[in-house]
C-alpha positions in Angstrom: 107.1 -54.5 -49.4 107.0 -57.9 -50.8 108.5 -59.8 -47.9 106.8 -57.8 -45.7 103.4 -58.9 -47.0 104.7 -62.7 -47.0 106.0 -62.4 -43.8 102.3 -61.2 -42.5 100.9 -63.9 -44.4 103.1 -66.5 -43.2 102.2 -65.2 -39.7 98.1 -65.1 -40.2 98.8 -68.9 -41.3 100.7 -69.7 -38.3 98.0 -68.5 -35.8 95.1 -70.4 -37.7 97.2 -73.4 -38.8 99.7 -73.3 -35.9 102.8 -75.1 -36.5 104.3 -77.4 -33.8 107.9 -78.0 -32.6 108.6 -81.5 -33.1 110.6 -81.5 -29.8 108.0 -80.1 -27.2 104.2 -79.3 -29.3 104.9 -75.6 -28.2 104.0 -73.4 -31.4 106.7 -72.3 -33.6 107.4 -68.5 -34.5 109.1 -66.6 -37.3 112.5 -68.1 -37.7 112.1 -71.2 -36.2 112.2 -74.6 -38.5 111.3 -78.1 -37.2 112.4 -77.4 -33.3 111.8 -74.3 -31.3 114.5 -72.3 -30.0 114.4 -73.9 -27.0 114.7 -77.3 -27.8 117.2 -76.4 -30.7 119.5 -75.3 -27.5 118.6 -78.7 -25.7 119.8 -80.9 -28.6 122.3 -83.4 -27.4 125.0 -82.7 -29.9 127.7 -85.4 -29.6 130.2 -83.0 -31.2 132.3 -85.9 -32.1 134.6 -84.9 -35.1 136.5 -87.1 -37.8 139.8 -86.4 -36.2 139.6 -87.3 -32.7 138.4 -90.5 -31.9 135.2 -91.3 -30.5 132.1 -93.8 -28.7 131.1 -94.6 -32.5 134.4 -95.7 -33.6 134.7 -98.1 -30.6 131.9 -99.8 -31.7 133.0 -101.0 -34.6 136.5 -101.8 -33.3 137.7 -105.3 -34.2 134.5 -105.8 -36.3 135.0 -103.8 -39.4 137.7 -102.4 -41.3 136.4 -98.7 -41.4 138.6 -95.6 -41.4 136.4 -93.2 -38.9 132.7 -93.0 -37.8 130.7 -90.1 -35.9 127.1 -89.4 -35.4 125.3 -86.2 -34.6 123.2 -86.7 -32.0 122.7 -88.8 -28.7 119.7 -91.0 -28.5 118.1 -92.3 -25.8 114.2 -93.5 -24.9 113.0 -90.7 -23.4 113.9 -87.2 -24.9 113.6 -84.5 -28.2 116.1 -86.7 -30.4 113.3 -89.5 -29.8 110.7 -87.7 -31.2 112.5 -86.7 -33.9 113.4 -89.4 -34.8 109.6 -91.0 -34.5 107.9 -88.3 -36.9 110.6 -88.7 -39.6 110.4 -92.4 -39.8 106.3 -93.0 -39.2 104.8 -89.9 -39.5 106.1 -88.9 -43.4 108.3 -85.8 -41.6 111.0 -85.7 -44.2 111.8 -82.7 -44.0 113.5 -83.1 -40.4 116.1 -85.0 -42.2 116.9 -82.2 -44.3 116.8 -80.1 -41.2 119.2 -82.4 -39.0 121.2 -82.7 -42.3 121.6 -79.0 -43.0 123.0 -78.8 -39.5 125.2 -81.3 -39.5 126.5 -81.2 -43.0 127.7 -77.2 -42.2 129.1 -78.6 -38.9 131.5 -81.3 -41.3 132.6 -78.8 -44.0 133.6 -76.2 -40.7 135.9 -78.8 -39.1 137.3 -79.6 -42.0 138.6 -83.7 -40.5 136.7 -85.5 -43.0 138.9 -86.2 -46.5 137.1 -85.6 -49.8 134.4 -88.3 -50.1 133.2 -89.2 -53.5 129.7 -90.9 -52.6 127.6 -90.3 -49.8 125.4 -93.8 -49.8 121.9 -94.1 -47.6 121.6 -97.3 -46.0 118.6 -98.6 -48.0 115.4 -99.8 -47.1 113.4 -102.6 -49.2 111.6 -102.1 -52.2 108.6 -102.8 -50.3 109.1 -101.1 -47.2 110.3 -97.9 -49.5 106.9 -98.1 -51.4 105.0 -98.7 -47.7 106.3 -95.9 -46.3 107.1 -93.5 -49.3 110.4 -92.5 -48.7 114.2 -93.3 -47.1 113.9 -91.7 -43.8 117.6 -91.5 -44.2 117.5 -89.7 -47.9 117.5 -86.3 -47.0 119.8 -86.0 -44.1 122.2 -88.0 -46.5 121.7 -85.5 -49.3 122.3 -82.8 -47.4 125.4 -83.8 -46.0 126.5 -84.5 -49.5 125.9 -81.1 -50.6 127.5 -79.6 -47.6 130.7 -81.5 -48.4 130.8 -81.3 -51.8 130.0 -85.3 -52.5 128.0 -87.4 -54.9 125.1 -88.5 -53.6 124.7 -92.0 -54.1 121.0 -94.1 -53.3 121.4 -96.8 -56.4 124.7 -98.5 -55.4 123.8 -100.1 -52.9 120.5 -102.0 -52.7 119.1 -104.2 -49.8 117.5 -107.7 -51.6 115.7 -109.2 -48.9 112.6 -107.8 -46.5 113.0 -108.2 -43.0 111.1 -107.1 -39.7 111.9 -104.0 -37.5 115.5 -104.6 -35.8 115.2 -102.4 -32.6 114.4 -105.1 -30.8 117.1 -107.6 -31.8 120.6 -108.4 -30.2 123.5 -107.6 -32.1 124.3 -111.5 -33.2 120.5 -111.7 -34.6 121.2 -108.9 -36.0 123.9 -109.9 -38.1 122.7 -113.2 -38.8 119.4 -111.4 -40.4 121.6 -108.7 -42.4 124.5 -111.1 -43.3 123.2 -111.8 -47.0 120.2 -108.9 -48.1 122.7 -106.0 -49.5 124.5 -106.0 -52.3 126.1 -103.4 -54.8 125.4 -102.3 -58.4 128.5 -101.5 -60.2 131.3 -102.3 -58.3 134.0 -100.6 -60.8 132.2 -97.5 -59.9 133.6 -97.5 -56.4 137.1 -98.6 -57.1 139.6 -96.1 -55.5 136.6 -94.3 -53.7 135.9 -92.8 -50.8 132.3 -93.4 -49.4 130.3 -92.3 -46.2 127.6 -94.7 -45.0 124.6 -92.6 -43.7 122.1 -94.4 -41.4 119.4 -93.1 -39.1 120.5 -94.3 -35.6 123.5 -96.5 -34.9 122.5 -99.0 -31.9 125.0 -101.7 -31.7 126.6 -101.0 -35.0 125.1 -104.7 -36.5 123.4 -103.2 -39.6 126.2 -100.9 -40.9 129.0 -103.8 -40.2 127.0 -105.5 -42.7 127.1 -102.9 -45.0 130.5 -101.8 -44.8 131.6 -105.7 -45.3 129.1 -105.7 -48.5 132.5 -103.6 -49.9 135.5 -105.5 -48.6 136.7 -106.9 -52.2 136.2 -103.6 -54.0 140.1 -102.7 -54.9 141.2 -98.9 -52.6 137.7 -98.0 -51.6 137.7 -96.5 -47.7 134.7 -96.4 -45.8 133.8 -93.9 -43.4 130.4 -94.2 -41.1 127.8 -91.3 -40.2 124.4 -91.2 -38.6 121.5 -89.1 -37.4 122.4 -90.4 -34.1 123.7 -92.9 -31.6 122.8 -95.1 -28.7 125.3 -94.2 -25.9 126.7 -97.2 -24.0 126.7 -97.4 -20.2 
C-alpha cells in the first residue's frame, strides 16, 4: 500500500513538474532515470573491454606507458552523448554521472578484463574552478565505477596546482605544454605497488590524461590503467 501511494505521488509530481530526458526533452515516465527509453537504446556504447584492444589505447601508443584504456561512450558534436555531457558539466546535473557510472561500472565487474584496481582517481579540477562550479563533473561516475569494482575511491592524491582556460579548443601540443607542470600527487608511498584507474570526462586527443599518467612515472610498481565517460572517435 505504501509503494503504491508513492508510486501515485511520484506520478501526480511528474505531470505537474514534468521531468525531462536529458537526451531528447520528451517527458520521462515510471522507470526511466536521466534518458528515456528511447534514447537509452540510441546510446553509442563503444563496448570496448580491458582485454581486447581498442581506439583509446591507440591513442596513447608511444606516448605513455599505460597498461589498457577504454571509454564508454562515443562522442561527437551533434548527438545525446553531447548533451549529456553539457548538463553534467554546466548545468549542476550530477547525478548523470552517477547514472553513466552505474552503467558502466556493472558493464566492468560483468566482463571481468580489468585486474583488481586499488584506487580509482578523478582527474581533478582547480580549487577555483571546483568552488565555481560546485563539483567534479567527473566525481560521481568515478565513484560509481569504484564501487562497482570493488576499488578505493581516491579524489585527494592527485591535485591539479595551476588554473587554466577550457582545453576543447586546443591542439594536442598546446595542450601538453599547458598541463606539463599543474598536477602533482599527495603521498606518493601511498601508491607504491598500486593499481590505479584514471577517470576523466571525455578523452579528445588523449593530452590531459598523458599528463597525468606521467605525474606517476617514478612511483616504484604502480600500473595505470585509463577510463572515461567518453571518447572522440578519430576519422
Amino acid at each position: 500500500m505504501k509503494n503504491r501511494i508513492s508510486n501515485i505521488l511520484k506520478d501526480v509530481t511528474n505531470i505537474l513538474l514534468p521531468i525531462s530526458c536529458f537526451g531528447c526533452n520528451a517527458r520521462l515516465y515510471r522507470g526511466e532515470v536521466i534518458l528515456c527509453t528511447s534514447c537509452r537504446h540510441q546510446l553509442p556504447l563503444t563496448e570496448y573491454t580491458f582485454n581486447d584492444e581498442n581506439a583509446v589505447d591507440r591513442i596513447f601508443y608511444g606516448r605513455i606507458n599505460i597498461k589498457k584504456a577504454n571509454s564508454f561512450l562515443f562522442y561527437t558534436e551533434i548527438g545525446i552523448v553531447k548533451n549529456l555531457i553539457h548538463f553534467l558539466k554546466y548545468k549542476n546535473q550530477e547525478g548523470i554521472g552517477r547514472f553513466l557510472g552505474d552503467w558502466h561500472g556493472q558493464i566492468l565487474k560483468e566482463q571481468g578484463d580489468l585486474p583488481q584496481i586499488d584506487f580509482v582517481i578523478p582527474i581533478p579540477l582547480h580549487r577555483k574552478k571546483l568552488k565555481k562550479r560546485g563539483y567534479n563533473q567527473v566525481t560521481l561516475f568515478a565513484k560509481q565505477i569504484a564501487f562497482h569494482i570493488n576499488a578505493v575511491y581516491a579524489e585527494d592524491l592527485l591535485v591539479k596546482t595551476a588554473n587554466t582556460k577550457t582545453q576543447t579548443k586546443k591542439n594536442r601540443l598546446s595542450r601538453w605544454y599547458d598541463n606539463r607542470s599543474l598536477y602533482e600527487i599527495k603521498n606518493n608511498e601511498t601508491l607504491i605497488n598500486k593499481t590505479i584507474l584514471l577517470v576523466d570526462d571525455v578523452i579528445t586527443t588523449g593530452a590531459t590524461m598523458e599528463i597525468c599518467a606521467k605525474t606517476f612515472k617514478d612511483i616504484k610498481g604502480v600500473e595505470i590503467y585509463i577510463s572515461s565517460i567518453a571518447v572522440v572517435p578519430k576519422n
